[in-house]
C-alpha positions as CSV (number, residue, x, y, z in Angstrom):
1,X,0.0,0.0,0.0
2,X,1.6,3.3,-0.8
3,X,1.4,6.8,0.8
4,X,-1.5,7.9,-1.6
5,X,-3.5,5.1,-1.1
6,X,-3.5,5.3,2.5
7,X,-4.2,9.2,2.5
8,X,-7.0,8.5,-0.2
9,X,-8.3,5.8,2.3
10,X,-8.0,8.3,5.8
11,X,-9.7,11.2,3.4
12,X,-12.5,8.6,2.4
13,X,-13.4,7.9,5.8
14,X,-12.9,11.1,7.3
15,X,-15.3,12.7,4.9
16,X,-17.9,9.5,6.1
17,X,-17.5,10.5,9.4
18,X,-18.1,14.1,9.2
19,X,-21.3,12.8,6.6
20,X,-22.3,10.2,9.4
21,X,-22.1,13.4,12.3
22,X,-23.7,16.1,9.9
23,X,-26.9,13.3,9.4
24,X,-26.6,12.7,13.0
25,X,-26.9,17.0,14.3
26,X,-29.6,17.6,11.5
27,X,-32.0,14.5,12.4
28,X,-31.0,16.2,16.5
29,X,-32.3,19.6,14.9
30,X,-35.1,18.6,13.6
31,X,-36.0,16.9,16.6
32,X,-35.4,19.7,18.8
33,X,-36.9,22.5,16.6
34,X,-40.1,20.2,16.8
35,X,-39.8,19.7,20.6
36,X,-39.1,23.5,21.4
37,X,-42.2,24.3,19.3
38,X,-44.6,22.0,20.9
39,X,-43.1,23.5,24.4
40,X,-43.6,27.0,23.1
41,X,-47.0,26.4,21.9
42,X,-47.9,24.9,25.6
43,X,-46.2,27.8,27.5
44,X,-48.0,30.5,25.5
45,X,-51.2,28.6,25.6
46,X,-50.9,28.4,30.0
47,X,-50.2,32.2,29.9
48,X,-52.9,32.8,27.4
49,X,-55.4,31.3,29.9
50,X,-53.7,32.9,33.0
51,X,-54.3,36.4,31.1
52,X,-58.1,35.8,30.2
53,X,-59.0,34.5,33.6
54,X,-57.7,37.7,34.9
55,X,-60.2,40.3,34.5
56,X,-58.3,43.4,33.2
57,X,-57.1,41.5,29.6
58,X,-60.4,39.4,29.4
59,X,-62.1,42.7,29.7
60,X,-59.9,44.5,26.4
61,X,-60.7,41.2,24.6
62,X,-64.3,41.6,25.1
63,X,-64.3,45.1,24.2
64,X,-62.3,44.5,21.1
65,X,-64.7,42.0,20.1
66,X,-67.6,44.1,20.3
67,X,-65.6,47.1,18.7
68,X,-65.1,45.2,16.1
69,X,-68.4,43.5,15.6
70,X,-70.9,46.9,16.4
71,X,-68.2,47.9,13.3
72,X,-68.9,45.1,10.8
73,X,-72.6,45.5,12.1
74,X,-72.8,48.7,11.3
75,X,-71.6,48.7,7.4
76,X,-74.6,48.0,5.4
77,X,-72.9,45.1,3.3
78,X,-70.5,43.4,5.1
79,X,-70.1,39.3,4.7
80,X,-70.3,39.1,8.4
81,X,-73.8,40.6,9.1
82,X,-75.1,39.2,5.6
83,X,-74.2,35.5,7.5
84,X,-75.9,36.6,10.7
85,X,-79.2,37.6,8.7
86,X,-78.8,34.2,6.8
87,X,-78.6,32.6,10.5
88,X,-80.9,33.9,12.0
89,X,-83.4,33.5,9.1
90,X,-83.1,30.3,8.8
91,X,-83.3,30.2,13.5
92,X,-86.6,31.8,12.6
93,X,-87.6,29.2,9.8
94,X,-86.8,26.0,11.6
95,X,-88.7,27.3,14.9
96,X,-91.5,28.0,13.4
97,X,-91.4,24.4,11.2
98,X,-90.8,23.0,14.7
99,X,-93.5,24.9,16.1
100,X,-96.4,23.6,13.3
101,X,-95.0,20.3,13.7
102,X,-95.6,20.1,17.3
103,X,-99.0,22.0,16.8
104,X,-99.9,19.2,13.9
105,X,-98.3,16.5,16.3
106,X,-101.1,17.8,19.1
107,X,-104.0,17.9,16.7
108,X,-103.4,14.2,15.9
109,X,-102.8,12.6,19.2
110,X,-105.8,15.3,20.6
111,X,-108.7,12.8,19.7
112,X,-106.9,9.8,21.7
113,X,-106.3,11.7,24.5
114,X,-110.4,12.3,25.1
């Protein structure tokens, strides 16, 4: 075996080595980029909830909310009240279907009940 030969062999498996460690840290970093952002997500969730049961944020969310909604409301097209006046159309529809079923329900059973 001659000189060249054995620096070609100690460069081959050097360069595996380094190949074998670079897999190695990526497949780590992967991991831990997936653990910190399950943890992250967690921790922000836990202070979310600690801020809305305390009454001073939960109170600017709620106000935001209906700022922004007596806004939408108040446009005279706006998607959001066109889907509350399909929702509540069709709350008015179904009651009263419910309502002349029941009504047509009574009327049939009113004879047996005598």
């Amino acid at each position: 075996m001659s000189y060249s030969d054995l620096v070609a062999i100690l460069l081959t498996a050097t360069s595996t080595i380094i190949t074998i460690l670079g897999v190695f840290v990526a497949v780590l970093a992967i991991w831990g980029y997936s653990q910190f952002e399950k943890m992250t997500r967690e921790a922000s969730s836990r202070h979310l909830e600690l801020l809305l049961q305390s009454g001073k944020f939960r109170e600017e969310v709620d106000q935001t909310i209906i700022r922004h909604v007596s806004a939408e409301l108040a446009k005279e097209t706006s998607p959001f009240r066109d889907l509350l006046r399909q929702q509540i159309e069709t709350m008015i529809y179904t009651d009263a279907a419910k309502r002349q079923a029941g009504a047509d329900k009574a009327d049939m059973e009113a004879p047996f009940n005598e």
